[in-house]
PDB file of N, CA, C, O and CB in Angstrom:
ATOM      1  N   UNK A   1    -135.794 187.831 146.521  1.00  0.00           N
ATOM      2  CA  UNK A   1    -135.960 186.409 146.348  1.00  0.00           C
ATOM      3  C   UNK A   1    -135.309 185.638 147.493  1.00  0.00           C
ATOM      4  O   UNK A   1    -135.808 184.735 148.163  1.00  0.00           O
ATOM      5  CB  UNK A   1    -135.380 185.974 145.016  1.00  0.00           C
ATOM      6  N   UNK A   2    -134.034 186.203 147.584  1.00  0.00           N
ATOM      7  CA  UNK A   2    -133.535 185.300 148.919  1.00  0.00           C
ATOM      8  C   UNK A   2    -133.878 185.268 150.327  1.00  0.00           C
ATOM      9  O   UNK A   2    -133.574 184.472 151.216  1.00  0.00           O
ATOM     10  CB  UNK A   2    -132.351 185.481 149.105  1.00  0.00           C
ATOM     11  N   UNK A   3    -134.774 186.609 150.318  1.00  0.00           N
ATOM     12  CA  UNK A   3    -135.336 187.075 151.568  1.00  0.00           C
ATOM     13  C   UNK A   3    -136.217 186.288 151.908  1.00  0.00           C
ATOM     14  O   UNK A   3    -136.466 186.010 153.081  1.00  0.00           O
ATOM     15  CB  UNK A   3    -135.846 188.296 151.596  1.00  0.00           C
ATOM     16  N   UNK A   4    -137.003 185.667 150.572  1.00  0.00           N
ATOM     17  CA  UNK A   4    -138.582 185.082 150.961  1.00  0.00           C
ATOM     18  C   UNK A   4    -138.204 183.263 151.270  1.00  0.00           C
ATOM     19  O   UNK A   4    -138.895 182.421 151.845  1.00  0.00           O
ATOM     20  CB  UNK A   4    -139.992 185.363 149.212  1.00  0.00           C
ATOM     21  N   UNK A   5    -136.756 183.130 150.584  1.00  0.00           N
ATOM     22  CA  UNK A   5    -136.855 182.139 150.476  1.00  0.00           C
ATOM     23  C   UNK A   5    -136.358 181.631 152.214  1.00  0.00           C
ATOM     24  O   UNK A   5    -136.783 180.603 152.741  1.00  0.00           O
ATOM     25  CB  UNK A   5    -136.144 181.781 149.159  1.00  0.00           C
ATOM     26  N   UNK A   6    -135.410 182.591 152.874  1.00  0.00           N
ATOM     27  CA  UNK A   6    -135.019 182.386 153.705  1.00  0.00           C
ATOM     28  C   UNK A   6    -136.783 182.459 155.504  1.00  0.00           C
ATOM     29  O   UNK A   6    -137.144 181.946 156.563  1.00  0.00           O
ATOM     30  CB  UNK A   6    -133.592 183.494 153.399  1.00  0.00           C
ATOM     31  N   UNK A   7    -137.046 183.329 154.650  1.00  0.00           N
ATOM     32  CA  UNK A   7    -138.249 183.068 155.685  1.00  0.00           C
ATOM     33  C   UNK A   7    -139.120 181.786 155.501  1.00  0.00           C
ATOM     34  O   UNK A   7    -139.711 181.360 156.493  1.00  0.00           O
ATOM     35  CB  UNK A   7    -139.262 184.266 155.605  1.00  0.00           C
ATOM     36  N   UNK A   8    -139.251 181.096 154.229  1.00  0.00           N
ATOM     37  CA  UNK A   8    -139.885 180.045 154.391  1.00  0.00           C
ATOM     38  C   UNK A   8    -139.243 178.799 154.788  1.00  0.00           C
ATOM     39  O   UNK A   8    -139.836 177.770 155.110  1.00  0.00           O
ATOM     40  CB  UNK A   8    -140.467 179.914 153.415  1.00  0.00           C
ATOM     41  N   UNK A   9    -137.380 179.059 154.715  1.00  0.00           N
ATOM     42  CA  UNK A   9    -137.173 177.987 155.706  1.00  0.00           C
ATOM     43  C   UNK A   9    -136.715 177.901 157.385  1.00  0.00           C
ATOM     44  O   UNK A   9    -136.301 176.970 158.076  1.00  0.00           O
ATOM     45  CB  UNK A   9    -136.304 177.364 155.084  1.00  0.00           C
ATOM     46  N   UNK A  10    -137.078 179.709 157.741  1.00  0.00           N
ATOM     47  CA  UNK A  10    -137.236 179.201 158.864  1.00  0.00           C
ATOM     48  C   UNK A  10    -137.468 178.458 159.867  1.00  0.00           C
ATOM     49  O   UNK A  10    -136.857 178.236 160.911  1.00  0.00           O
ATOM     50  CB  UNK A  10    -137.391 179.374 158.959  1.00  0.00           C
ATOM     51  N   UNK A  11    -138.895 177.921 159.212  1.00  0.00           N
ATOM     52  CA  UNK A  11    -139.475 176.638 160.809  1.00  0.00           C
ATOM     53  C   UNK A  11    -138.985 175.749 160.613  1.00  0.00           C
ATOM     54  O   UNK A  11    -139.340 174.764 161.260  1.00  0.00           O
ATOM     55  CB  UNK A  11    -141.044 175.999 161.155  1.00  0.00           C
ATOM     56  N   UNK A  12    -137.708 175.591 159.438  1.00  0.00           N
ATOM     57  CA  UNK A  12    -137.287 174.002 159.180  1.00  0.00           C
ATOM     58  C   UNK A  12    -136.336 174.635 159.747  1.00  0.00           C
ATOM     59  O   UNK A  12    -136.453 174.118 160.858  1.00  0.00           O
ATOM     60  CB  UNK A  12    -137.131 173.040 157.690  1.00  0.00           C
ATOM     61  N   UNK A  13    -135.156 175.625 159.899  1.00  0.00           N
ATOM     62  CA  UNK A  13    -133.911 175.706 160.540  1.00  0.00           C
ATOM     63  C   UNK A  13    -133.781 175.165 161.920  1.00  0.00           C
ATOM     64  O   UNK A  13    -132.802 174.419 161.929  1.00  0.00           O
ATOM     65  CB  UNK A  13    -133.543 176.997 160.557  1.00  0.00           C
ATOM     66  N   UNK A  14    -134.246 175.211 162.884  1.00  0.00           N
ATOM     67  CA  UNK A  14    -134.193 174.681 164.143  1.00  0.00           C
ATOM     68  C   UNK A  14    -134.270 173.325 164.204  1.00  0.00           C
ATOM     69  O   UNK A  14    -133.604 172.677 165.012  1.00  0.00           O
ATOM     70  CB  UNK A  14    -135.098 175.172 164.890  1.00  0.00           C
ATOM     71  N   UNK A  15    -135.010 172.843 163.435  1.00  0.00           N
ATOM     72  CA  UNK A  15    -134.766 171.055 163.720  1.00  0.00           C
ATOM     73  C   UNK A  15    -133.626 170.703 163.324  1.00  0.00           C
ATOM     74  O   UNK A  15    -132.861 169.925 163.895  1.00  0.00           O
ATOM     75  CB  UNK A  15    -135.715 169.982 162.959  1.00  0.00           C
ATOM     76  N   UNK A  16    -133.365 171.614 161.703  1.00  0.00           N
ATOM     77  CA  UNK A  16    -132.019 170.540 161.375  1.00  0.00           C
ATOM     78  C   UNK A  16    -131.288 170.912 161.802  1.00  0.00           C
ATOM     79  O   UNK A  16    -130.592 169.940 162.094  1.00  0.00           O
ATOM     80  CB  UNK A  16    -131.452 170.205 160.208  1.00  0.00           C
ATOM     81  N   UNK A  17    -130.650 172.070 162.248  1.00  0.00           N
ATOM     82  CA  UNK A  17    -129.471 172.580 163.643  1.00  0.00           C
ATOM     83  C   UNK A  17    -129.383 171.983 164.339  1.00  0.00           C
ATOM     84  O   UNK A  17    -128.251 171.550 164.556  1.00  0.00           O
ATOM     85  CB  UNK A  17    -129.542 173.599 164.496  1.00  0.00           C
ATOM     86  N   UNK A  18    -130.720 171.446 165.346  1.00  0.00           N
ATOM     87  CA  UNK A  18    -130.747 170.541 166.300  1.00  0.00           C
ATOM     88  C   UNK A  18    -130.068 169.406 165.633  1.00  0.00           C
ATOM     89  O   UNK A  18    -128.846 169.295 165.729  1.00  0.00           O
ATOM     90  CB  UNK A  18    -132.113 170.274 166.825  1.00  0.00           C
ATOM     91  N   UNK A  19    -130.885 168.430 164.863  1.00  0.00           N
ATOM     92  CA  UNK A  19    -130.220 167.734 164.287  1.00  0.00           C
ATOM     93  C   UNK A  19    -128.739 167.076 163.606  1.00  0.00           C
ATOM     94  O   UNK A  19    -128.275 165.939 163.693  1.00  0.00           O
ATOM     95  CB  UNK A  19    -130.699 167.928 163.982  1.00  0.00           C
ATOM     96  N   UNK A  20    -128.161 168.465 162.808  1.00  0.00           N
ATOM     97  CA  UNK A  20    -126.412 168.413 162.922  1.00  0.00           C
ATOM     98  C   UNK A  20    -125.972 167.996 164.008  1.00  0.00           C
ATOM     99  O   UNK A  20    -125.426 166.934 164.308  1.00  0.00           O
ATOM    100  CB  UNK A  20    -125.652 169.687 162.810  1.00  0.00           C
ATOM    101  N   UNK A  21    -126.426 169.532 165.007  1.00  0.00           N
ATOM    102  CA  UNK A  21    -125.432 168.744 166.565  1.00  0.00           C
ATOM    103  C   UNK A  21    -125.365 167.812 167.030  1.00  0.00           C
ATOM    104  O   UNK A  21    -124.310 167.388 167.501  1.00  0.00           O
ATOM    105  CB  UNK A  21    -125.537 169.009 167.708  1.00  0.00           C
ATOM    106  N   UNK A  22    -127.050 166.845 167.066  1.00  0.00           N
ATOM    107  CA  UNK A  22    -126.750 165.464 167.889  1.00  0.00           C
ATOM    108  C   UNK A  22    -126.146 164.952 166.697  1.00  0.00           C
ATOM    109  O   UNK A  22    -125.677 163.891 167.108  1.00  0.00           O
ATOM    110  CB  UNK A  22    -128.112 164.458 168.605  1.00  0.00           C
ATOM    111  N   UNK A  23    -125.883 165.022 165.589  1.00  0.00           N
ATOM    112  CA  UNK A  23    -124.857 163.620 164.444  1.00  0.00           C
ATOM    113  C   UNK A  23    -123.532 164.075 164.949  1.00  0.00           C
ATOM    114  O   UNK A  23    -122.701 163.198 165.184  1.00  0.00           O
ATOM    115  CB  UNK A  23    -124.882 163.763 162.167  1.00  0.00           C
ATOM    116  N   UNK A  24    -123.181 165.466 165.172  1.00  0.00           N
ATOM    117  CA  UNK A  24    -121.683 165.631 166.070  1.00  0.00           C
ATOM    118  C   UNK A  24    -121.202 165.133 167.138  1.00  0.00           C
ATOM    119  O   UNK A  24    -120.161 164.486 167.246  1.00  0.00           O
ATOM    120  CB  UNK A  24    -121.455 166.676 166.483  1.00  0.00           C
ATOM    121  N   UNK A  25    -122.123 165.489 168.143  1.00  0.00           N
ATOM    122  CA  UNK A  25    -121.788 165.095 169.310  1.00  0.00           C
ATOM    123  C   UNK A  25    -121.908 163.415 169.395  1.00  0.00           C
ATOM    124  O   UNK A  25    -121.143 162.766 170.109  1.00  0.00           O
ATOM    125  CB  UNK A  25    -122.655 165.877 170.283  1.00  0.00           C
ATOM    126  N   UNK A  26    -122.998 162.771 168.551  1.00  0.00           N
ATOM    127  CA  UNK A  26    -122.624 161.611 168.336  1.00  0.00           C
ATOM    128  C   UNK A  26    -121.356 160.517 167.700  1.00  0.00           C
ATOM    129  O   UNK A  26    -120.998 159.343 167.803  1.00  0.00           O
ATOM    130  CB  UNK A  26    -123.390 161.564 167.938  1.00  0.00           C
ATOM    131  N   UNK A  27    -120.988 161.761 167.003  1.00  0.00           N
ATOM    132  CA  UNK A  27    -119.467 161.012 166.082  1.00  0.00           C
ATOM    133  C   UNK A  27    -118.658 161.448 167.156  1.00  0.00           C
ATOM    134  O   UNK A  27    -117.771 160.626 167.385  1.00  0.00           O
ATOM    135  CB  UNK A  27    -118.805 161.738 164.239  1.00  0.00           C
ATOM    136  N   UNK A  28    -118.627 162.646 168.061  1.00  0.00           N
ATOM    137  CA  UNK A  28    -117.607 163.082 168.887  1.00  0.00           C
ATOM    138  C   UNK A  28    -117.619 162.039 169.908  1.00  0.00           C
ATOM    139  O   UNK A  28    -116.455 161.792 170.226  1.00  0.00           O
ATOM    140  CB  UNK A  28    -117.783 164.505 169.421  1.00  0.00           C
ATOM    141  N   UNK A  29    -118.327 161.439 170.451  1.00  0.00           N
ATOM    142  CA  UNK A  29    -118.564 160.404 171.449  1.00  0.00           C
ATOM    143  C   UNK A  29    -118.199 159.342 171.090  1.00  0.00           C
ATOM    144  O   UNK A  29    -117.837 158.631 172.028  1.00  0.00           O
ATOM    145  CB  UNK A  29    -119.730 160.228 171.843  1.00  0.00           C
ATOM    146  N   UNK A  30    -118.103 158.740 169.777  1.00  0.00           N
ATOM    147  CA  UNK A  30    -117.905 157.120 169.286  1.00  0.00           C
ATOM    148  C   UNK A  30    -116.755 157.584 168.773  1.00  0.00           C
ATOM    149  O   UNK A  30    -116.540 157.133 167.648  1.00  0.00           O
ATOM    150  CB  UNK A  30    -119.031 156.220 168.144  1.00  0.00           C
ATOM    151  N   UNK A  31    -115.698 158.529 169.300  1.00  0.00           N
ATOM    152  CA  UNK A  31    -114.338 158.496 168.306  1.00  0.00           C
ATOM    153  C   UNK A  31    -113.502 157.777 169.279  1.00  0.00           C
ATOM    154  O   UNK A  31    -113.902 157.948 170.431  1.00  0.00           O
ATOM    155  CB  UNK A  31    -113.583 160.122 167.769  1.00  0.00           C
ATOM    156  N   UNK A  32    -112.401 156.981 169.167  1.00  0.00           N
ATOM    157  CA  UNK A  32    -111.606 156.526 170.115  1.00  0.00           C
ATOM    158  C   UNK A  32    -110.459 156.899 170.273  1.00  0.00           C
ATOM    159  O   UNK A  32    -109.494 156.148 170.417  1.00  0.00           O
ATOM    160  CB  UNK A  32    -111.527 155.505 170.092  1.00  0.00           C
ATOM    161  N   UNK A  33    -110.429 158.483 170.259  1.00  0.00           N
ATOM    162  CA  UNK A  33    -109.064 159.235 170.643  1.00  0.00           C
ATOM    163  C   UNK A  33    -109.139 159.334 172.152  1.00  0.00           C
ATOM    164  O   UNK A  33    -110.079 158.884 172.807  1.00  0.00           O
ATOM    165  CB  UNK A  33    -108.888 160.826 169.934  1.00  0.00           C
ATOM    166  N   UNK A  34    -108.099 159.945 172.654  1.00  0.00           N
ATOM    167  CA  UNK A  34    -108.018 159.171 174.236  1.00  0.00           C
ATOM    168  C   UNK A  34    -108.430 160.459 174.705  1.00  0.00           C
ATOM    169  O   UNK A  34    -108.523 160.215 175.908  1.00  0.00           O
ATOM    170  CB  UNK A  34    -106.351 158.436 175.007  1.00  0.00           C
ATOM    171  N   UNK A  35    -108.849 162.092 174.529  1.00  0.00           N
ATOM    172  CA  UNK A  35    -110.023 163.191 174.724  1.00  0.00           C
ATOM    173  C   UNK A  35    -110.823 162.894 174.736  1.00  0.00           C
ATOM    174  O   UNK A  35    -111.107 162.072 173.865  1.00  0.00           O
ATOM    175  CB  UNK A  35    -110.298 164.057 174.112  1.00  0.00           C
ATOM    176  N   UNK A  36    -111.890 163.298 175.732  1.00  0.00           N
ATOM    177  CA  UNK A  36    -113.425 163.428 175.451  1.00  0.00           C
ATOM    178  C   UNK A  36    -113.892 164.919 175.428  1.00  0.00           C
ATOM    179  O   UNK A  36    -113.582 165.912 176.087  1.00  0.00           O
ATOM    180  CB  UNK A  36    -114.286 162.639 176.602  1.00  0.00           C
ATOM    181  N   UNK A  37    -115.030 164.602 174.088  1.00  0.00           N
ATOM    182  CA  UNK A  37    -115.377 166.034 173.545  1.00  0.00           C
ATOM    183  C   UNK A  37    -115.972 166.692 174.991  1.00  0.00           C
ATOM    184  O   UNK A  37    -116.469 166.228 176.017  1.00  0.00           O
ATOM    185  CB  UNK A  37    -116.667 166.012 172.092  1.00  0.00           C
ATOM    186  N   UNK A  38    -115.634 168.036 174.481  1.00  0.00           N
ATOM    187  CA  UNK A  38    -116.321 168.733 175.330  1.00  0.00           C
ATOM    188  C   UNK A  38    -116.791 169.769 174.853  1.00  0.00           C
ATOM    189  O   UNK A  38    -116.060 170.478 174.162  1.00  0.00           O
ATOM    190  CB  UNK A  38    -115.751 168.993 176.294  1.00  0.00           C
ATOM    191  N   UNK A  39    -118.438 170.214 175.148  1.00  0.00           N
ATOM    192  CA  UNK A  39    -118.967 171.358 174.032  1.00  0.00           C
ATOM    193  C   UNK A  39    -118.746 172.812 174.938  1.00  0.00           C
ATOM    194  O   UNK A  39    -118.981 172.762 176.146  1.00  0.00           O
ATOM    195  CB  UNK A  39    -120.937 171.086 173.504  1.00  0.00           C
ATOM    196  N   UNK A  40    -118.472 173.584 174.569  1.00  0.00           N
ATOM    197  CA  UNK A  40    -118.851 175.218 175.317  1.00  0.00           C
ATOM    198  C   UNK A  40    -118.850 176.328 173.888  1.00  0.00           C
ATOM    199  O   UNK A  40    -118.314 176.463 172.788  1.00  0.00           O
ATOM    200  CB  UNK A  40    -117.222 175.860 176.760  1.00  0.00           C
ATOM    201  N   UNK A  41    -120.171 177.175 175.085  1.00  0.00           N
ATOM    202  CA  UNK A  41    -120.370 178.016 173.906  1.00  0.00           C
ATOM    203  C   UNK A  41    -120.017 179.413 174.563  1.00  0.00           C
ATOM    204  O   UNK A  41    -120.152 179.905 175.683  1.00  0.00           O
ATOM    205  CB  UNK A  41    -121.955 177.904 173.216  1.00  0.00           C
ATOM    206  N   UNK A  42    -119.597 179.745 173.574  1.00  0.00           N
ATOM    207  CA  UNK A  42    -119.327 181.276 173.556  1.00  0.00           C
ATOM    208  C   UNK A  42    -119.640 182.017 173.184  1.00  0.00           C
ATOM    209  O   UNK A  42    -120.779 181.646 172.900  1.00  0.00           O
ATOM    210  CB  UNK A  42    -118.681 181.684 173.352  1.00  0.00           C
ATOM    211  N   UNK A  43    -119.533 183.501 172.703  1.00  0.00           N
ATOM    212  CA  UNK A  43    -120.399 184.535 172.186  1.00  0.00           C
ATOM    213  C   UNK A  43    -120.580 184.667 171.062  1.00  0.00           C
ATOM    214  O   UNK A  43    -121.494 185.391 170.667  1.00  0.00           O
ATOM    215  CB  UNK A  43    -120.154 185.564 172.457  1.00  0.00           C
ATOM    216  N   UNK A  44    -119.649 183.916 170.094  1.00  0.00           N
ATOM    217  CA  UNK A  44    -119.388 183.680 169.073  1.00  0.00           C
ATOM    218  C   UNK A  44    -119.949 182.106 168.294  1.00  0.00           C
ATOM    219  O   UNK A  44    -119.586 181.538 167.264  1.00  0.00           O
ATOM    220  CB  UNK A  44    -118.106 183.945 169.230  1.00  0.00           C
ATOM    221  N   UNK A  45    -120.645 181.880 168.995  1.00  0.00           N
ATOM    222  CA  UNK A  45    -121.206 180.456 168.769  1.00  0.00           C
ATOM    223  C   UNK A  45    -120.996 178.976 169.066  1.00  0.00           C
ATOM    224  O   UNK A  45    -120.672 179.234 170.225  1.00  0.00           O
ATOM    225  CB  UNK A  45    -121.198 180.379 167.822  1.00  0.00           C
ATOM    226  N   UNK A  46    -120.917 177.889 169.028  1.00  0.00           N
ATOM    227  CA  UNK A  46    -120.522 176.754 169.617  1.00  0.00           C
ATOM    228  C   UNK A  46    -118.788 176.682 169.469  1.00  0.00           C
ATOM    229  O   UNK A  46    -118.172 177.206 168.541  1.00  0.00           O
ATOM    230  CB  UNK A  46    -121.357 175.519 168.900  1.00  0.00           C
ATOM    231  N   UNK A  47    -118.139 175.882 170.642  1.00  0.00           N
ATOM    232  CA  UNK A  47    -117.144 175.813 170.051  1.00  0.00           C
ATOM    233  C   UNK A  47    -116.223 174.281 170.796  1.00  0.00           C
ATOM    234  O   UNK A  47    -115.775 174.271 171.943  1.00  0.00           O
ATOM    235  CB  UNK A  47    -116.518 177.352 170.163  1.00  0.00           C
ATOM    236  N   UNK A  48    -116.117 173.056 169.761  1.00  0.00           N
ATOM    237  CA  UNK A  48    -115.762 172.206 170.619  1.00  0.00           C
ATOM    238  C   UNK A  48    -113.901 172.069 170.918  1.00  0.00           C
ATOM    239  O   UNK A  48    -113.076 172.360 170.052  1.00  0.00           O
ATOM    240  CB  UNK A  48    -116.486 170.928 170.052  1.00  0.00           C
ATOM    241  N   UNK A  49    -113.628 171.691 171.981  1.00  0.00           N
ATOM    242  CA  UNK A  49    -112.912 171.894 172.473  1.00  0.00           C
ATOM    243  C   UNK A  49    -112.074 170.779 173.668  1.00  0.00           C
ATOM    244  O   UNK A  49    -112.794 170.428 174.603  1.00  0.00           O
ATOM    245  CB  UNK A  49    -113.421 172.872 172.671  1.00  0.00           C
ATOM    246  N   UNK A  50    -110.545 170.202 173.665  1.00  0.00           N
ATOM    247  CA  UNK A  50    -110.520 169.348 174.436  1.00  0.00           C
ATOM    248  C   UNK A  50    -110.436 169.649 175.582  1.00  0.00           C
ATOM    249  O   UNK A  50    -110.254 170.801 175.978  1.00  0.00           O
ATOM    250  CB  UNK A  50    -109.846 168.679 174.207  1.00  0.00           C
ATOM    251  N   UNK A  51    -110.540 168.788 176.196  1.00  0.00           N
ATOM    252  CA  UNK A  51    -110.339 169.290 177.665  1.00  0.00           C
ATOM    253  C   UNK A  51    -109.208 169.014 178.559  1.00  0.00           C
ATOM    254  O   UNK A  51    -108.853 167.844 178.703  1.00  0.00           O
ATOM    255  CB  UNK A  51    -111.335 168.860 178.379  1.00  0.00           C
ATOM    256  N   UNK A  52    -108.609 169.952 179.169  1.00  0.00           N
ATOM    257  CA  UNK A  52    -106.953 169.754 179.898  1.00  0.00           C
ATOM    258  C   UNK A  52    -107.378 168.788 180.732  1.00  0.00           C
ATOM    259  O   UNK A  52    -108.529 168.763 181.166  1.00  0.00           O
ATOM    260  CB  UNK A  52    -106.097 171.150 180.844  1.00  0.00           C
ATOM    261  N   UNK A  53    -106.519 167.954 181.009  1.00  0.00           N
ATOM    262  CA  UNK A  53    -106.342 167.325 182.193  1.00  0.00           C
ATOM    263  C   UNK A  53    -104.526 167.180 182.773  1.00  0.00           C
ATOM    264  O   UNK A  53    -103.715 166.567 182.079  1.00  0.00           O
ATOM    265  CB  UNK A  53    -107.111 165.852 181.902  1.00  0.00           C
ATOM    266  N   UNK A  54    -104.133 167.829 184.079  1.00  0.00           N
ATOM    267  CA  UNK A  54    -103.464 167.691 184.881  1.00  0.00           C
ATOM    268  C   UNK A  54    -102.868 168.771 183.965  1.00  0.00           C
ATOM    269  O   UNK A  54    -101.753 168.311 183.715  1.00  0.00           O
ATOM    270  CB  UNK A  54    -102.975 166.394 185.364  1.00  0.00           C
ATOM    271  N   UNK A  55    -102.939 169.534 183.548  1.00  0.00           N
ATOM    272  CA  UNK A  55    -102.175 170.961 182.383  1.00  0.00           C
ATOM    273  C   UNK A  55    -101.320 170.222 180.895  1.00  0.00           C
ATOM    274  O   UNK A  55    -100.197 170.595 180.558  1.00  0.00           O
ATOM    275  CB  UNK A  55    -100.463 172.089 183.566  1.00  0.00           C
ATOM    276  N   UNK A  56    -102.101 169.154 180.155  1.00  0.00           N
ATOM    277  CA  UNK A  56    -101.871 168.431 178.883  1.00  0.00           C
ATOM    278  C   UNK A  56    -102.796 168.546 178.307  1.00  0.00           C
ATOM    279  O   UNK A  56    -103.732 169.166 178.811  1.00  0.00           O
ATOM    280  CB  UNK A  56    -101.569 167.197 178.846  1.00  0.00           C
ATOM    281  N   UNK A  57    -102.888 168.060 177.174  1.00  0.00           N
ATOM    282  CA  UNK A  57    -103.662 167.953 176.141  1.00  0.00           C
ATOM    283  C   UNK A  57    -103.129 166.373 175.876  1.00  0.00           C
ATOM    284  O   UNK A  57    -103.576 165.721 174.932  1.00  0.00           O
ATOM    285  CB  UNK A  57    -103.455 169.187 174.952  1.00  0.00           C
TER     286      UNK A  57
END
């Protein structure tokens, strides 16, 4: 049952994935902490992350 159900929402998984990320990266962009997001991915899947500047956080 879960097998079939998961194949029929395949062709919907990719939009709304797509979808999550831009509502992230959109809240990550309108936050007013003094970081800006920065995305990198790794082998292990997305992973956001701040970015050093001058060796701080």
């Amino acid at each position: 049952m879960s097998r079939a159900v998961s194949d029929e929402m395949t062709v919907y998984r990719h939009d709304a994935q797509v979808d999550q990320l831009l509502t992230w990266l959109a809240a990550a962009g309108a936050s007013t902490g003094r970081h800006k997001p920065v995305v990198c991915v790794g082998r292990d899947g997305i992973t956001l992350r701040l970015r050093m500047k001058r060796g701080s956080l």
